[in-house]
SERO-4910 file (N, C-alpha, C, O; in steps of 0.05 Angstrom, whole numbers):
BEGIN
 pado doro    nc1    nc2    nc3   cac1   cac2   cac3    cc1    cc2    cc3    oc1    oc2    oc3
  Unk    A   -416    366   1222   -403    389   1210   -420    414   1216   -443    415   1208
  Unk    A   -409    435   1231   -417    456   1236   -431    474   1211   -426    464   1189
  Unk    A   -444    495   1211   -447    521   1182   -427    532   1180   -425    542   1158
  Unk    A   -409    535   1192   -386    553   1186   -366    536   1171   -354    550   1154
  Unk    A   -357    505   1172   -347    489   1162   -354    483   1143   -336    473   1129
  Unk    A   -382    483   1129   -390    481   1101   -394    503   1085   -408    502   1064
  Unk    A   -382    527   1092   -387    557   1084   -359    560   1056   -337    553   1065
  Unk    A   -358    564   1042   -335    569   1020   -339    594   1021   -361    604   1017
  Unk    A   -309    614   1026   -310    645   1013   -293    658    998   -274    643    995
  Unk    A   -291    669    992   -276    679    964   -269    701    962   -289    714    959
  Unk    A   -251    715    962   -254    747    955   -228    749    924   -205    741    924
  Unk    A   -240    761    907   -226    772    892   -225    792    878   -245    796    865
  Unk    A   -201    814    875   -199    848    874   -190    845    848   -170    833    842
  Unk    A   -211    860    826   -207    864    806   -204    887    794   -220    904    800
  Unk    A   -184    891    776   -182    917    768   -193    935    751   -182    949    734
  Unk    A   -214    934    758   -223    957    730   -255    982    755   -265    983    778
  Unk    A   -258    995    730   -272   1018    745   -306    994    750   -308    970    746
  Unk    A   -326   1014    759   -347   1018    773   -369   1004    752   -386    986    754
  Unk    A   -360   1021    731   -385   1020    708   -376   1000    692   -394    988    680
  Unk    A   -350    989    687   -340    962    675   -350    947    682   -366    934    669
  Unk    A   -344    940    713   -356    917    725   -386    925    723   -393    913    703
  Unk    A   -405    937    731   -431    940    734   -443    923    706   -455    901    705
  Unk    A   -435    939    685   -444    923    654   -435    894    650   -447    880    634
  Unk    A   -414    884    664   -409    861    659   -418    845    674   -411    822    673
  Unk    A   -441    857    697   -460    840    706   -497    845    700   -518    835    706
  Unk    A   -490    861    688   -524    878    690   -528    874    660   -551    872    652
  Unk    A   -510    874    643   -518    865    615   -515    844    602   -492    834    605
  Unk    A   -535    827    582   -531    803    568   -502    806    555   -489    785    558
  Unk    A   -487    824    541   -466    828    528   -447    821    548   -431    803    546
  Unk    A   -449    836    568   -425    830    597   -435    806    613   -419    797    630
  Unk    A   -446    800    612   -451    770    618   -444    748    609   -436    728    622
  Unk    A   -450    751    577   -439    733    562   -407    728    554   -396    708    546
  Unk    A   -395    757    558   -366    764    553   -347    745    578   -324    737    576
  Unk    A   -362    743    594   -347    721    621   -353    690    628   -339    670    632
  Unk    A   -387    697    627   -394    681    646   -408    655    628   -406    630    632
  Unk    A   -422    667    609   -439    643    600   -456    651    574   -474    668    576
  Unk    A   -449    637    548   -467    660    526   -496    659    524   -508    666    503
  Unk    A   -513    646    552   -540    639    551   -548    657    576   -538    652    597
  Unk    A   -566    678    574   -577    688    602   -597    704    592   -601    709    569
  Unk    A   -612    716    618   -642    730    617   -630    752    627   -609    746    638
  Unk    A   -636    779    628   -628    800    644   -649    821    647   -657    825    624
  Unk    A   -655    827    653   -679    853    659   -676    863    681   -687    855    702
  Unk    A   -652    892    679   -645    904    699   -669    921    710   -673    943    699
  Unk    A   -685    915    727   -701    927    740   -710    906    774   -697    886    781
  Unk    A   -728    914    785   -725    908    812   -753    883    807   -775    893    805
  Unk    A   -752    856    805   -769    844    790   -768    824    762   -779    805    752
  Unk    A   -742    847    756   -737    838    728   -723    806    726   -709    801    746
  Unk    A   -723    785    707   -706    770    708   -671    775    710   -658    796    707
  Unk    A   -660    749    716   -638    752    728   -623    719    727   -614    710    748
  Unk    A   -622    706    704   -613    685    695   -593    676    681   -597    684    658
  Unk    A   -575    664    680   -552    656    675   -553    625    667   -560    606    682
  Unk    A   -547    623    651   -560    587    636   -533    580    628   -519    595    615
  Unk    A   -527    552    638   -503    545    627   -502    529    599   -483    523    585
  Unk    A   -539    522    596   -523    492    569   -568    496    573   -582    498    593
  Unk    A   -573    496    544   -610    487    542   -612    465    536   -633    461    524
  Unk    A   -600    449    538   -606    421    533   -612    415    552   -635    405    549
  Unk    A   -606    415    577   -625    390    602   -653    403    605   -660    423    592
  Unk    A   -667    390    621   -696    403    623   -693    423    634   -674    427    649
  Unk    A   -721    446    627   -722    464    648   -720    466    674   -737    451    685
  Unk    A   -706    479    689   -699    483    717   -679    462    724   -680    451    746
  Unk    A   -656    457    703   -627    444    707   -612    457    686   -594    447    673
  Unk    A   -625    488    684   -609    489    650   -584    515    673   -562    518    661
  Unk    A   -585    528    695   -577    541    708   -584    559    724   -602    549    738
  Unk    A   -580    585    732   -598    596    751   -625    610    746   -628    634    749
  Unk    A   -648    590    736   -667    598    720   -684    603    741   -681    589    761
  Unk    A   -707    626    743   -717    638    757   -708    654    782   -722    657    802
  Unk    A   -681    663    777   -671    685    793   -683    710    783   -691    710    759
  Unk    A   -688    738    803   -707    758    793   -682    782    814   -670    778    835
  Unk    A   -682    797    802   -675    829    813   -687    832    836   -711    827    832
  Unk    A   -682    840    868   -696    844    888   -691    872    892   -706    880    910
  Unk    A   -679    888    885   -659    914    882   -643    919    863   -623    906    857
  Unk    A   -654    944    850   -628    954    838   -616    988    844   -629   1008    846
  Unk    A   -588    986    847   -584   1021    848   -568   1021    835   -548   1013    846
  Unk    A   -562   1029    806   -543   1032    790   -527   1057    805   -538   1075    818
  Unk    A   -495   1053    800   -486   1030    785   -473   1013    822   -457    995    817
  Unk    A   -477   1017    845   -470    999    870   -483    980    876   -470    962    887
  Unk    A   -512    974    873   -521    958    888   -543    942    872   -563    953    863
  Unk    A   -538    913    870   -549    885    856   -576    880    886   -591    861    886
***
């Protein structure tokens, strides 16, 4: 199987403004409002950047634990 054959892509157009979406990824409140009511967030370049689905399994199966901010430019660019 080729990389391009194991590649999944997705696009989906959502309707709302700039700064809706931005908070509902950059803040524990907008985070939690979608995705998951467990996460780390520290919008800064460095900062954590975690999304936990469930604390019950051991550390580093609880979800995307030890993701970090490599960039931020409010409100375009993660």
């Amino acid at each position: 199987m080729s990389h391009a054959e194991r590649n999944i892509q997705l696009s989906i157009e959502v309707e709302a403004d700039i700064e809706t979406v931005w908070n509902a990824w950059t803040t524990p409140d907008g985070i939690k409002s979608f995705f998951s009511r467990y996460c780390n967030v520290e919008l800064h370049p460095g900062g954590r950047f975690e999304i936990l689905f469930s604390l019950d399994p051991p550390e580093g199966q609880r979800g995307s634990e030890g993701c970090r901010f490599l960039a931020v430019q409010p409100p375009v660019m993660l």
